[in-house]
TIVO-2410 file (N, C-alpha, C; in nm, 3 decimals):
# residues 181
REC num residu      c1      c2      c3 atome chaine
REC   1      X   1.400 -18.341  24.259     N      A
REC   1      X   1.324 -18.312  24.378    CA      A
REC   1      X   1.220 -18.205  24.346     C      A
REC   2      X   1.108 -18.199  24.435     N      A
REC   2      X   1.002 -18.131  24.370    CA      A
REC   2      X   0.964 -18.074  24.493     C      A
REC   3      X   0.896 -17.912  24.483     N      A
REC   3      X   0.889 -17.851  24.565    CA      A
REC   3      X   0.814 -17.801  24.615     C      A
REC   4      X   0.683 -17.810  24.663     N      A
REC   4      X   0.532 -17.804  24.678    CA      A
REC   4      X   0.538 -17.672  24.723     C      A
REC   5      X   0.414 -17.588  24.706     N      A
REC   5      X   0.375 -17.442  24.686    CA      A
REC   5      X   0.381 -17.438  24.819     C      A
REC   6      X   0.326 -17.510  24.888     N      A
REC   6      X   0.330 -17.414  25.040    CA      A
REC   6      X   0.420 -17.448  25.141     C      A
REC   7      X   0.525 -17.530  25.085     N      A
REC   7      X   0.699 -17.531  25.140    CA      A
REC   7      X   0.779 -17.490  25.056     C      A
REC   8      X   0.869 -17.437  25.115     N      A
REC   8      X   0.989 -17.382  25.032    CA      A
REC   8      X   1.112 -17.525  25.048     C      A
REC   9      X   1.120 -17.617  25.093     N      A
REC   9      X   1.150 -17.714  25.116    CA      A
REC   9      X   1.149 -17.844  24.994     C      A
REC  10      X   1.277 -17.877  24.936     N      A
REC  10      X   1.240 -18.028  24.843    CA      A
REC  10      X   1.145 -18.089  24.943     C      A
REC  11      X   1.123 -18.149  24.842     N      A
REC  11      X   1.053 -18.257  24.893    CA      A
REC  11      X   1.081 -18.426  24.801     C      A
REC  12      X   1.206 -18.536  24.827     N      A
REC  12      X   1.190 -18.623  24.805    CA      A
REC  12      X   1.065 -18.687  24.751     C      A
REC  13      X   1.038 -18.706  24.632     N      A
REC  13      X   0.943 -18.812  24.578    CA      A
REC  13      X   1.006 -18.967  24.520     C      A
REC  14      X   1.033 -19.049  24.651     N      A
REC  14      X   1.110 -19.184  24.656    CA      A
REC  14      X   1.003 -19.247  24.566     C      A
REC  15      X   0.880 -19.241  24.567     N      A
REC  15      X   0.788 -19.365  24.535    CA      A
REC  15      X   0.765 -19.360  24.388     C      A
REC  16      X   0.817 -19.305  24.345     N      A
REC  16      X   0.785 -19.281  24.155    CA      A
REC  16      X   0.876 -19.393  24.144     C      A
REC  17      X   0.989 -19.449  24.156     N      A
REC  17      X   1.032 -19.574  24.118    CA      A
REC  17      X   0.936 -19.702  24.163     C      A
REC  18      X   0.927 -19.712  24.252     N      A
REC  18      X   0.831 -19.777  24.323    CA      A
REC  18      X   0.700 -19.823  24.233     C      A
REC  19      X   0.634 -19.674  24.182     N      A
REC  19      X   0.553 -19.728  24.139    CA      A
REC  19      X   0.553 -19.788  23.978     C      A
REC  20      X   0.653 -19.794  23.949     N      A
REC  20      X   0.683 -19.784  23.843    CA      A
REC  20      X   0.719 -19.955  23.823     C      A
REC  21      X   0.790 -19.995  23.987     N      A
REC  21      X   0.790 -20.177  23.967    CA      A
REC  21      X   0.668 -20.237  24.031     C      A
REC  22      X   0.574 -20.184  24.073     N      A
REC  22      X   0.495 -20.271  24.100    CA      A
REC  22      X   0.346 -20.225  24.013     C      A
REC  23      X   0.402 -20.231  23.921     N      A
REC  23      X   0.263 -20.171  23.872    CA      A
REC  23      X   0.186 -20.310  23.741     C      A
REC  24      X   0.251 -20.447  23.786     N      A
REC  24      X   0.144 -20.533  23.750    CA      A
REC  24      X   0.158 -20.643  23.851     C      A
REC  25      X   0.065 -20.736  23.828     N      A
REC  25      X   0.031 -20.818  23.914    CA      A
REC  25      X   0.018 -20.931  23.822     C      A
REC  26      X   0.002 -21.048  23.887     N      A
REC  26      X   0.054 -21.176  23.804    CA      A
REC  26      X  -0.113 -21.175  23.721     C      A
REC  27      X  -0.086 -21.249  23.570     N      A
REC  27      X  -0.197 -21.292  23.507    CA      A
REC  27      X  -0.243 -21.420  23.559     C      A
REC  28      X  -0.373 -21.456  23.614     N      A
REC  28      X  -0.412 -21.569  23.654    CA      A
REC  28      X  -0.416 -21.640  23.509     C      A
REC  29      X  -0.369 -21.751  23.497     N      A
REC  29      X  -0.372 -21.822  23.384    CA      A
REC  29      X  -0.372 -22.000  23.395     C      A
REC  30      X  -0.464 -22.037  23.286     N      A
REC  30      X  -0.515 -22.195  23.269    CA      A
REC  30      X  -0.388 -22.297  23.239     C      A
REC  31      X  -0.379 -22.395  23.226     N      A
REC  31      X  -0.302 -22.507  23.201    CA      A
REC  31      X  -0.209 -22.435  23.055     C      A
REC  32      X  -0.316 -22.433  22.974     N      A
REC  32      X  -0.299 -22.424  22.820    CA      A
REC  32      X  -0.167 -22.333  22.793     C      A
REC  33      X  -0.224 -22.242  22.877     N      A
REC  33      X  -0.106 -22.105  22.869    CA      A
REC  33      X   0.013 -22.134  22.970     C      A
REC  34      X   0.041 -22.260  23.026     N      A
REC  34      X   0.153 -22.259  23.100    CA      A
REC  34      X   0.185 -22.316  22.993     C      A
REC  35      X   0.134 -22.415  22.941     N      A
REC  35      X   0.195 -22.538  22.884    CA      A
REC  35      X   0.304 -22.461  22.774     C      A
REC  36      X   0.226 -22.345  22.713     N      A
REC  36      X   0.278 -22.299  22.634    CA      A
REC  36      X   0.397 -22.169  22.631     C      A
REC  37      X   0.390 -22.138  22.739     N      A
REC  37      X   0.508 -22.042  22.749    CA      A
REC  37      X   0.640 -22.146  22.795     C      A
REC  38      X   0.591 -22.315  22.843     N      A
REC  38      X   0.701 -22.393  22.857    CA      A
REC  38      X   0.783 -22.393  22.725     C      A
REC  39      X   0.671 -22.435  22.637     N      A
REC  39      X   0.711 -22.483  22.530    CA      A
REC  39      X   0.793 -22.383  22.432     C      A
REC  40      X   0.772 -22.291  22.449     N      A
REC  40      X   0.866 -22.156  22.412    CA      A
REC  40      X   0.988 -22.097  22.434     C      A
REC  41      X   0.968 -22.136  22.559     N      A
REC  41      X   1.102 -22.133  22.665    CA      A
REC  41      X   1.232 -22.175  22.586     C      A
REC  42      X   1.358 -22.101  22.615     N      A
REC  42      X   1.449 -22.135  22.570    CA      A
REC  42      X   1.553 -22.217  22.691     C      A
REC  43      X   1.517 -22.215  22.768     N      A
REC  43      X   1.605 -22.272  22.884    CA      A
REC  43      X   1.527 -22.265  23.048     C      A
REC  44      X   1.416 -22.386  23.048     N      A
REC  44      X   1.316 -22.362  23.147    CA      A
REC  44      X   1.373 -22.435  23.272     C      A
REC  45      X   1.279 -22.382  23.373     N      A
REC  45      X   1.354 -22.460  23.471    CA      A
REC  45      X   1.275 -22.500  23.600     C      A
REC  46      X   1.251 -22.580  23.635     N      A
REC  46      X   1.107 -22.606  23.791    CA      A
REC  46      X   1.206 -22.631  23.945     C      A
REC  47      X   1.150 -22.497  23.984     N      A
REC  47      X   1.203 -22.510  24.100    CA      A
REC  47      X   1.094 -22.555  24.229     C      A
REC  48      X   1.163 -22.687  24.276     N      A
REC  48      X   1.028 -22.763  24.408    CA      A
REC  48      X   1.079 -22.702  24.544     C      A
REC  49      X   0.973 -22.714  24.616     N      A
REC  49      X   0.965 -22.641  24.750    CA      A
REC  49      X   0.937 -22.758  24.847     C      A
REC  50      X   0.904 -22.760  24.978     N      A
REC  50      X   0.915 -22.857  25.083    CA      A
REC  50      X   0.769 -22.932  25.077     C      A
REC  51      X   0.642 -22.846  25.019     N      A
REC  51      X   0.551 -22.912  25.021    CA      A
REC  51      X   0.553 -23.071  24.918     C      A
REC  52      X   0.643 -23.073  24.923     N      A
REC  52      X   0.631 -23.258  24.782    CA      A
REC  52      X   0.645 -23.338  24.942     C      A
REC  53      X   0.721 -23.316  25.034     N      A
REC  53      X   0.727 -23.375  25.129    CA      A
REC  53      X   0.599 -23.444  25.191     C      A
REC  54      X   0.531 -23.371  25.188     N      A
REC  54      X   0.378 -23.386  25.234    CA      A
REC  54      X   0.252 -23.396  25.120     C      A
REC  55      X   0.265 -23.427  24.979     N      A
REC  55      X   0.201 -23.441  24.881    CA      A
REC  55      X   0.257 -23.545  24.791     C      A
REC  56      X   0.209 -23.633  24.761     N      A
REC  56      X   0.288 -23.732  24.660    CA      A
REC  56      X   0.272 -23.665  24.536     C      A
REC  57      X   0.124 -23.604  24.529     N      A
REC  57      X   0.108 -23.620  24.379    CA      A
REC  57      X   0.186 -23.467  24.317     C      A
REC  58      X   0.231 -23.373  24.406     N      A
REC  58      X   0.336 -23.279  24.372    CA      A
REC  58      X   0.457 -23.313  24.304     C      A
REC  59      X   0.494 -23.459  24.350     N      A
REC  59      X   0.623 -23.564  24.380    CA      A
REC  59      X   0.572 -23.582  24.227     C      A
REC  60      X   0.508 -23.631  24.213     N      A
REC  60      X   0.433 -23.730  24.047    CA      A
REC  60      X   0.435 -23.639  23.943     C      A
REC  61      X   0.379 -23.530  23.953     N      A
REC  61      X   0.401 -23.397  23.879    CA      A
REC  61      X   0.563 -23.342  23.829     C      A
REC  62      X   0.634 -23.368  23.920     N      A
REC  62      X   0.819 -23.296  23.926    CA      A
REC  62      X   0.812 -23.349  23.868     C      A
REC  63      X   0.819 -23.532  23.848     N      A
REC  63      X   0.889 -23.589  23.814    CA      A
REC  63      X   0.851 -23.645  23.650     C      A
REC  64      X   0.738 -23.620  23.659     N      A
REC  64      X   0.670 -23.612  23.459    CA      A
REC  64      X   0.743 -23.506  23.414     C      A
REC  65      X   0.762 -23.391  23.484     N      A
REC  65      X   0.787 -23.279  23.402    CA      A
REC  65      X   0.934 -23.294  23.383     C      A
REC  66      X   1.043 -23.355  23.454     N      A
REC  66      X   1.134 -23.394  23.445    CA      A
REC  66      X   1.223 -23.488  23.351     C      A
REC  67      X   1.086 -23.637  23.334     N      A
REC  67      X   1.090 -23.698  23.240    CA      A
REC  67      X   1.071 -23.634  23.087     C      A
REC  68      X   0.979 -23.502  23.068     N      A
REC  68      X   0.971 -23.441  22.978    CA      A
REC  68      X   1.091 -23.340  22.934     C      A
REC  69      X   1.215 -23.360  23.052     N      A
REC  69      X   1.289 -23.243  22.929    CA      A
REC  69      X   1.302 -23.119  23.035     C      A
REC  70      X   1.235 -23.129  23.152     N      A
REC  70      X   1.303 -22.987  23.232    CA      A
REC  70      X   1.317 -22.991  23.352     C      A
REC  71      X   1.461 -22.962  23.370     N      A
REC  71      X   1.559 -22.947  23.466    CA      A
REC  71      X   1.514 -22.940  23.596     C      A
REC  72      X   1.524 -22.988  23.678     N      A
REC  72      X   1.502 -22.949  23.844    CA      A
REC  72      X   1.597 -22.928  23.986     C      A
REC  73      X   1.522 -22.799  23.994     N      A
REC  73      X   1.665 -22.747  24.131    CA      A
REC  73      X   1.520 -22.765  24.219     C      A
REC  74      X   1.579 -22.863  24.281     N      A
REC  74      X   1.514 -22.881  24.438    CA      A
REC  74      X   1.542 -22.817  24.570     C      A
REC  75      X   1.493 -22.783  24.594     N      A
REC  75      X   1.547 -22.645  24.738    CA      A
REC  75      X   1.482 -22.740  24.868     C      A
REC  76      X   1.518 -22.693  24.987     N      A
REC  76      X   1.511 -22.757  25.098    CA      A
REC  76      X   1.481 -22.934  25.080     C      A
REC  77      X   1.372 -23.002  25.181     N      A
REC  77      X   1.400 -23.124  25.191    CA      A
REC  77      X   1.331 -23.185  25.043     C      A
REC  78      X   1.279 -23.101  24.942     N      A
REC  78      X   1.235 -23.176  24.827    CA      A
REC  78      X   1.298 -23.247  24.726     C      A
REC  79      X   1.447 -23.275  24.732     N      A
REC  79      X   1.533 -23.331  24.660    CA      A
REC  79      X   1.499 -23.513  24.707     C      A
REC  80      X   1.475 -23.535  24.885     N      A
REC  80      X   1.456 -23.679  24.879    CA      A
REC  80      X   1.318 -23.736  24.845     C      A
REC  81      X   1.235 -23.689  24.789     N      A
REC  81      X   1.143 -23.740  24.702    CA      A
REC  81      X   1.189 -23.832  24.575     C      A
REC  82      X   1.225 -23.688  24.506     N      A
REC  82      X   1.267 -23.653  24.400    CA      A
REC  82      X   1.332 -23.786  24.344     C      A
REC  83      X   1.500 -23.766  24.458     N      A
REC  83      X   1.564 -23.877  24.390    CA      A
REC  83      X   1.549 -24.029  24.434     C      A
REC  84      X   1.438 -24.059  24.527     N      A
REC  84      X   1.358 -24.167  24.528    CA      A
REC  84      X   1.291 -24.224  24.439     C      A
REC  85      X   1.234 -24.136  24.342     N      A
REC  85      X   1.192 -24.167  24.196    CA      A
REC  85      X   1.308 -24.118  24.052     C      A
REC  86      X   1.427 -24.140  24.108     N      A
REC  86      X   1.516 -24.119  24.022    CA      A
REC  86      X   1.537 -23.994  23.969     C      A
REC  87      X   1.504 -23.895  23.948     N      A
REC  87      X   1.511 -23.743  23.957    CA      A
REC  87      X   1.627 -23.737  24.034     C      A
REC  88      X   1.746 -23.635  23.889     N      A
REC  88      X   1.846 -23.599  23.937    CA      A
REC  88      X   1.876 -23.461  23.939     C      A
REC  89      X   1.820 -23.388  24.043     N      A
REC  89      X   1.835 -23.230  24.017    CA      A
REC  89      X   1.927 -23.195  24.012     C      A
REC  90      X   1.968 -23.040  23.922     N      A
REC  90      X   2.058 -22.976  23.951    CA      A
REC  90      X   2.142 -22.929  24.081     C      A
REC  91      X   2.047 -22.917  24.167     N      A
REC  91      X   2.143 -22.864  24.272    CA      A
REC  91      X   1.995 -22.891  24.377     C      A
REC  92      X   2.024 -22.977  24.493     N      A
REC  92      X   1.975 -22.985  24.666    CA      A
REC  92      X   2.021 -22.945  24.743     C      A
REC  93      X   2.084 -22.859  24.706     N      A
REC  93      X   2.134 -22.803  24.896    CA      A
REC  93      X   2.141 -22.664  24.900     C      A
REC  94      X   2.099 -22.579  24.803     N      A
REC  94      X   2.025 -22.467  24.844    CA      A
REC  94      X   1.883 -22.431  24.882     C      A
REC  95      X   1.861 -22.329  24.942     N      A
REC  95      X   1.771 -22.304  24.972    CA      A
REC  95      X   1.702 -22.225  24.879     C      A
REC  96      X   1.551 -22.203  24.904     N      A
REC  96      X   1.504 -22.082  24.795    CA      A
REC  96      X   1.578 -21.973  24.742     C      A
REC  97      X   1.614 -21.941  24.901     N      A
REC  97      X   1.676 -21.790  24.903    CA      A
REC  97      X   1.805 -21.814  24.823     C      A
REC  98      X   1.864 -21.862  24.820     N      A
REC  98      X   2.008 -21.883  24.746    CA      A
REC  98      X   1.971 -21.905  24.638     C      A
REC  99      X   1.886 -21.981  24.582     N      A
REC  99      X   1.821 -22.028  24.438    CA      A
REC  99      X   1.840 -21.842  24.403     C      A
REC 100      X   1.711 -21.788  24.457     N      A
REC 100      X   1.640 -21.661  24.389    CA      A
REC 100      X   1.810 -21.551  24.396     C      A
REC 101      X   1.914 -21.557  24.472     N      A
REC 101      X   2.016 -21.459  24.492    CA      A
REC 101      X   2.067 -21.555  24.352     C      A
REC 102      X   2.092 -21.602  24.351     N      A
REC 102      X   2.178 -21.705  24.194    CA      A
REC 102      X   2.103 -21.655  24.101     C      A
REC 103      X   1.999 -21.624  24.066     N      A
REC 103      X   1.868 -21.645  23.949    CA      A
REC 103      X   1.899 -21.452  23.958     C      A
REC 104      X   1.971 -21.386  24.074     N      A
REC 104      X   1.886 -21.238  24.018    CA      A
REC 104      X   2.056 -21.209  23.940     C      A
REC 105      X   2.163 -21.309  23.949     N      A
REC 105      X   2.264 -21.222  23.914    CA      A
REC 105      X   2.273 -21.289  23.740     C      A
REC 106      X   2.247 -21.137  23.671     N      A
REC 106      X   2.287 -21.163  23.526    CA      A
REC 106      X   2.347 -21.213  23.430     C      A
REC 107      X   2.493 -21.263  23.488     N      A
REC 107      X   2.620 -21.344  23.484    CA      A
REC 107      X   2.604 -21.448  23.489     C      A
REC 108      X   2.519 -21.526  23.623     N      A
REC 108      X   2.511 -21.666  23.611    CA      A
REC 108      X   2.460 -21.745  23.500     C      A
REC 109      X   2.509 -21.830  23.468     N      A
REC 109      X   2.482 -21.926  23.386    CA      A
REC 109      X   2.389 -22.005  23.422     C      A
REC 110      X   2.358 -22.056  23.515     N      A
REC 110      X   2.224 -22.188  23.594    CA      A
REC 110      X   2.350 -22.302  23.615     C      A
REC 111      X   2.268 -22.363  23.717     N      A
REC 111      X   2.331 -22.505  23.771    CA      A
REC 111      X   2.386 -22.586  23.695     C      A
REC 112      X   2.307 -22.581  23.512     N      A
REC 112      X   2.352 -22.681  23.473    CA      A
REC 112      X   2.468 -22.578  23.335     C      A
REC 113      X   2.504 -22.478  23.355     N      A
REC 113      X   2.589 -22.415  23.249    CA      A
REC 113      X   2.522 -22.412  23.145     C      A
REC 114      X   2.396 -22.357  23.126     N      A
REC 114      X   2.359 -22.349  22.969    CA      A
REC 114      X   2.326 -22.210  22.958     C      A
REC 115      X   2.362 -22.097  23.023     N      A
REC 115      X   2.288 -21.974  23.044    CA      A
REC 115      X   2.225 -21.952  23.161     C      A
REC 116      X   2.149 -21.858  23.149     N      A
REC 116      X   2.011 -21.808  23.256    CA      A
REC 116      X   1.928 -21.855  23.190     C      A
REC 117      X   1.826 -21.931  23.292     N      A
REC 117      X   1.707 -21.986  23.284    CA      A
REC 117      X   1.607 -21.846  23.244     C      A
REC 118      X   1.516 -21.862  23.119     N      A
REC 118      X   1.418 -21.786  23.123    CA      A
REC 118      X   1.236 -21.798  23.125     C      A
REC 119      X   1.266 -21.925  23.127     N      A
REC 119      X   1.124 -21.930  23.242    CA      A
REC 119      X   1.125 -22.019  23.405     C      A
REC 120      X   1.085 -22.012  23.468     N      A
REC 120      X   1.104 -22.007  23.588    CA      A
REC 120      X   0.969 -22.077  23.681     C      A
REC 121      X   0.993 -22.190  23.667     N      A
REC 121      X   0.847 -22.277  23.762    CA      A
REC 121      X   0.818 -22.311  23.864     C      A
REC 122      X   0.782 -22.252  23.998     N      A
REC 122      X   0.786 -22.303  24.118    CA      A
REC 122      X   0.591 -22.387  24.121     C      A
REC 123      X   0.684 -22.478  24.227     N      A
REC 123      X   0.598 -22.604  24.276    CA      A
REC 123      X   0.655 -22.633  24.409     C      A
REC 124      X   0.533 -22.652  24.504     N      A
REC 124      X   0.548 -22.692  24.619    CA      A
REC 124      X   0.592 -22.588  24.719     C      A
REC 125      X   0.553 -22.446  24.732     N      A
REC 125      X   0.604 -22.378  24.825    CA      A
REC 125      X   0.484 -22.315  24.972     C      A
REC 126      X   0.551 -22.305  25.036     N      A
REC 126      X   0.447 -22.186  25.091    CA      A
REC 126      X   0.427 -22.047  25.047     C      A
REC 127      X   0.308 -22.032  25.045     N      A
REC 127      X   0.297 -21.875  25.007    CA      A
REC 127      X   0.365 -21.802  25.022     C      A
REC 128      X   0.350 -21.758  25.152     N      A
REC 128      X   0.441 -21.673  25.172    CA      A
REC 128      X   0.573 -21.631  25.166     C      A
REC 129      X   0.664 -21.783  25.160     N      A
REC 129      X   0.759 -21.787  25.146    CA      A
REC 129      X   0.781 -21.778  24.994     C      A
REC 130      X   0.730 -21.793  24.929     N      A
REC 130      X   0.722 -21.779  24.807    CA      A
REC 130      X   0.738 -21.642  24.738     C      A
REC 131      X   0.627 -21.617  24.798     N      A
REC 131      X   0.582 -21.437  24.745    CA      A
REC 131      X   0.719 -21.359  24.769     C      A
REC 132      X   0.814 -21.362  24.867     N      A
REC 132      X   0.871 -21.278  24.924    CA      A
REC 132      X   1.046 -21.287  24.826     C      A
REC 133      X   1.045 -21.390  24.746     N      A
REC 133      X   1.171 -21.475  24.654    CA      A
REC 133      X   1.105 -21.382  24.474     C      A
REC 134      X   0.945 -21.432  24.455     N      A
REC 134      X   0.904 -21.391  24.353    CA      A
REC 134      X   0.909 -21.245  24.346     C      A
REC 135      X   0.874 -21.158  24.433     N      A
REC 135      X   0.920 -21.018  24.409    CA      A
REC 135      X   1.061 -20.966  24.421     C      A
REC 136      X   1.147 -21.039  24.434     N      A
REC 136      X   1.246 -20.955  24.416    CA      A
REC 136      X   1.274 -21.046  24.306     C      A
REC 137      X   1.263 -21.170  24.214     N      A
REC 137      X   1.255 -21.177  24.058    CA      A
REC 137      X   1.211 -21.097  23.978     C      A
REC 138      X   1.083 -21.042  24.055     N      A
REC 138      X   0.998 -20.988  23.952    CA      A
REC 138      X   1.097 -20.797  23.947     C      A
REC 139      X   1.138 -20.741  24.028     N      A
REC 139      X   1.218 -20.634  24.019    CA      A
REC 139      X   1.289 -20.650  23.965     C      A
REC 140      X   1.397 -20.751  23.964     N      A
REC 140      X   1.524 -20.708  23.930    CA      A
REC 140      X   1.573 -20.818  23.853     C      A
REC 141      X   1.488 -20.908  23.748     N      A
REC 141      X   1.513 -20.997  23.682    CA      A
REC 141      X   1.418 -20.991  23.509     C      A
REC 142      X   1.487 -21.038  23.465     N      A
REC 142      X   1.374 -21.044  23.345    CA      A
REC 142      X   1.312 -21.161  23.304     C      A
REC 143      X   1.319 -21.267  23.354     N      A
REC 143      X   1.270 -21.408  23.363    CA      A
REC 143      X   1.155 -21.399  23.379     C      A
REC 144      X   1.138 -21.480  23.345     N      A
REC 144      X   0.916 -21.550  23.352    CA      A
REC 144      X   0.915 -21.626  23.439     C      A
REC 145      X   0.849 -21.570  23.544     N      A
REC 145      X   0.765 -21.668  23.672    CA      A
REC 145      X   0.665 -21.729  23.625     C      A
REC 146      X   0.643 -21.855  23.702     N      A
REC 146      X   0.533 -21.913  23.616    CA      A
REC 146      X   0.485 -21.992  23.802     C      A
REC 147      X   0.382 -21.947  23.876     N      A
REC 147      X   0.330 -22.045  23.994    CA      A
REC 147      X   0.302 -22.123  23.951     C      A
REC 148      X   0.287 -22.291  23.972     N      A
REC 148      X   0.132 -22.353  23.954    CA      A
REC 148      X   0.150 -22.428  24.117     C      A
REC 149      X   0.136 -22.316  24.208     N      A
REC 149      X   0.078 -22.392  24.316    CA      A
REC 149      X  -0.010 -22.345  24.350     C      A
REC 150      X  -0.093 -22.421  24.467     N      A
REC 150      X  -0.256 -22.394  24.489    CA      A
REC 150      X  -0.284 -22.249  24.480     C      A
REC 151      X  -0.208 -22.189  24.546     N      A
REC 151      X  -0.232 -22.037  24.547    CA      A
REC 151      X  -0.225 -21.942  24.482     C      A
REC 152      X  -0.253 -21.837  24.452     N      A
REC 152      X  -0.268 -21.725  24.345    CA      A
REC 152      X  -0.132 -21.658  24.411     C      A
REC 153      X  -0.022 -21.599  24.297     N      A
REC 153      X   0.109 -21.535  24.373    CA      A
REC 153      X   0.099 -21.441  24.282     C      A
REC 154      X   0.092 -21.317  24.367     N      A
REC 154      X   0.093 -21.209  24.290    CA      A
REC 154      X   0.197 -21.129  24.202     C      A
REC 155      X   0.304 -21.181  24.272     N      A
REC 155      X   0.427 -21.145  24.190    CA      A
REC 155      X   0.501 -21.239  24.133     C      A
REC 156      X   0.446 -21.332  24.058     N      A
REC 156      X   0.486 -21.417  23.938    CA      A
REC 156      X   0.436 -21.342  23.835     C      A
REC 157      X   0.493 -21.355  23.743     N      A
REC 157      X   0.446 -21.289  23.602    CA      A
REC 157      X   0.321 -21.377  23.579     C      A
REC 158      X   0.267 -21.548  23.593     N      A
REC 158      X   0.162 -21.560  23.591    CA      A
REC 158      X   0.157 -21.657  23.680     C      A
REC 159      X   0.041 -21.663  23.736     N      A
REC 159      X  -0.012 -21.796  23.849    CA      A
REC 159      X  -0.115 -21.887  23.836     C      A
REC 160      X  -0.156 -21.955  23.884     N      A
REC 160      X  -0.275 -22.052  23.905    CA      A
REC 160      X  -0.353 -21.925  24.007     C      A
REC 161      X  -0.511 -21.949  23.965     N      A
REC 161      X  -0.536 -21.869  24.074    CA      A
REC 161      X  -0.559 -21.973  24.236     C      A
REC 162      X  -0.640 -21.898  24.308     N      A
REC 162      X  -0.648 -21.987  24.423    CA      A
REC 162      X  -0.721 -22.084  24.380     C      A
REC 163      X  -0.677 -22.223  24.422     N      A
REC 163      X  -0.768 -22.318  24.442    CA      A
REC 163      X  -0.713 -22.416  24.526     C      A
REC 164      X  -0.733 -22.381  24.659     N      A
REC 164      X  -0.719 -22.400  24.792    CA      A
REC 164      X  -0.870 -22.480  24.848     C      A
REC 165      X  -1.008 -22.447  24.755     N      A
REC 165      X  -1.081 -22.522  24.813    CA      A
REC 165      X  -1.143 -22.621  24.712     C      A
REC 166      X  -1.087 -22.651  24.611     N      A
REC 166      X  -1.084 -22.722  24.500    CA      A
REC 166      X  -0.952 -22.838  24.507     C      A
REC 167      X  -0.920 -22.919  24.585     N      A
REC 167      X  -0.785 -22.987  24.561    CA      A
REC 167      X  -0.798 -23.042  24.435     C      A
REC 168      X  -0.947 -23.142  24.405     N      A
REC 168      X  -0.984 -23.187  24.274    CA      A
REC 168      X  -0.937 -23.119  24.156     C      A
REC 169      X  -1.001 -23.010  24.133     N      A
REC 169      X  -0.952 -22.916  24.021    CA      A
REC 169      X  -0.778 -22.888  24.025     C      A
REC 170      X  -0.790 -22.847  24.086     N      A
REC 170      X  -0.605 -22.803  24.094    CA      A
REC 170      X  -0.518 -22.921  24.077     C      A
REC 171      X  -0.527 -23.067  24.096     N      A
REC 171      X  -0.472 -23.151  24.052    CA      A
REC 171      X  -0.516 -23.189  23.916     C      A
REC 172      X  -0.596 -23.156  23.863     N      A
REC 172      X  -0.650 -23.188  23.748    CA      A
REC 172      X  -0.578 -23.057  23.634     C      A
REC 173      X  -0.544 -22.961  23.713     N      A
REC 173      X  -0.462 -22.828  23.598    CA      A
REC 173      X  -0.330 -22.931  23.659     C      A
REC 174      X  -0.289 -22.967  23.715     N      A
REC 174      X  -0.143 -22.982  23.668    CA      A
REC 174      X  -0.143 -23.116  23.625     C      A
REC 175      X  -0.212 -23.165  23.607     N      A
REC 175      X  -0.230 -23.255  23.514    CA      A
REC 175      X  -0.235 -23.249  23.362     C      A
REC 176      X  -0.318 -23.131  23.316     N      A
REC 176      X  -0.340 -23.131  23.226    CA      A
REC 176      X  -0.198 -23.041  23.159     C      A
REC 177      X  -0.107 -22.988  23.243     N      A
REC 177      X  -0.003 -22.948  23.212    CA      A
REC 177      X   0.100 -23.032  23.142     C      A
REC 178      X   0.112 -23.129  23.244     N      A
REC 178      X   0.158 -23.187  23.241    CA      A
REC 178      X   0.179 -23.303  23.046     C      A
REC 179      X   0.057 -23.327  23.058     N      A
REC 179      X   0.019 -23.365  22.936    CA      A
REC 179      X   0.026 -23.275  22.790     C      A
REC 180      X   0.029 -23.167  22.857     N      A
REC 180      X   0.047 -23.077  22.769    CA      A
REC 180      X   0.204 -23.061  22.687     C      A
REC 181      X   0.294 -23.100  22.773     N      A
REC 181      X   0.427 -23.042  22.740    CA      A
REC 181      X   0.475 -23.174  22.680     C      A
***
């Protein structure tokens, strides 16, 4: 505790931890560099959100990346896409929030028993709902966030930036991801 000259009084300084976890912000980053921290990955993993419901080509995306070799935990209603095109996720019947409470404890192994997942791919979420799962990964986890949804998320270790008024382009990066891996 620290005691400023013109109180004789501590004075709590709470925010030095604080600043100490939020002191980066996600790297906006291209196809190339997802493709490749996939490919590095020792145990990756894509977690889908409700927007595949309302996007096919989100749906088309899971399910290449799936065919390629990585795992999918589907959270809310994005599992009946999924296993409409044969996609057999790890686990549908949690929610984000249960995903991200599973993912922060150190112990767990992942859905499918091979360890903790250490990179970490969300697709298909809302922002916001998003943002609010990714920062408490980003505190209290050591895993690699990786966005590639339309939006820029600041607390993924890296994101897509916005391209909310580009649908063209932004289907064309996860495309080229895709191809990539």
């Amino acid at each position: 505790m620290a005691v400023s000259k013109e109180d004789k009084y501590p004075v709590a300084r709470r925010y030095q931890i604080a600043d100490i976890q939020v002191s980066r912000e996600a790297t906006a980053v291209k196809p190339n560099v997802v493709v490749n921290l996939i490919k590095k990955a020792k145990n990756p993993v894509l977690v889908t959100g409700g927007k595949l419901l309302k996007e096919e080509k989100l749906v088309e995306v899971a399910v290449k990346l799936y065919e390629k070799g990585i795992p999918v935990i589907a959270t809310g209603g994005s599992s009946k896409p999924l296993i409409e095109k044969g996609v057999r996720p790890l686990s549908s019947v949690f929610t984000l929030h249960y995903v991200t409470q599973f993912m922060l404890d150190p112990e767990w192994k992942g859905f499918n028993g091979t360890g903790p997942y250490d990179v970490v791919i969300f697709l298909g979420f809302l922002p916001y709902y998003l943002s609010r799962m990714l920062s408490s990964l980003k505190h209290f986890s050591r895993m690699t966030t990786i966005s590639i949804d339309e939006f820029y998320q600041p607390h993924a270790k890296f994101s897509f930036t916005n391209l909310t008024a580009n649908k063209e382009l932004y289907y064309r990066m996860l495309d080229e991801v895709v191809e990539g891996i």
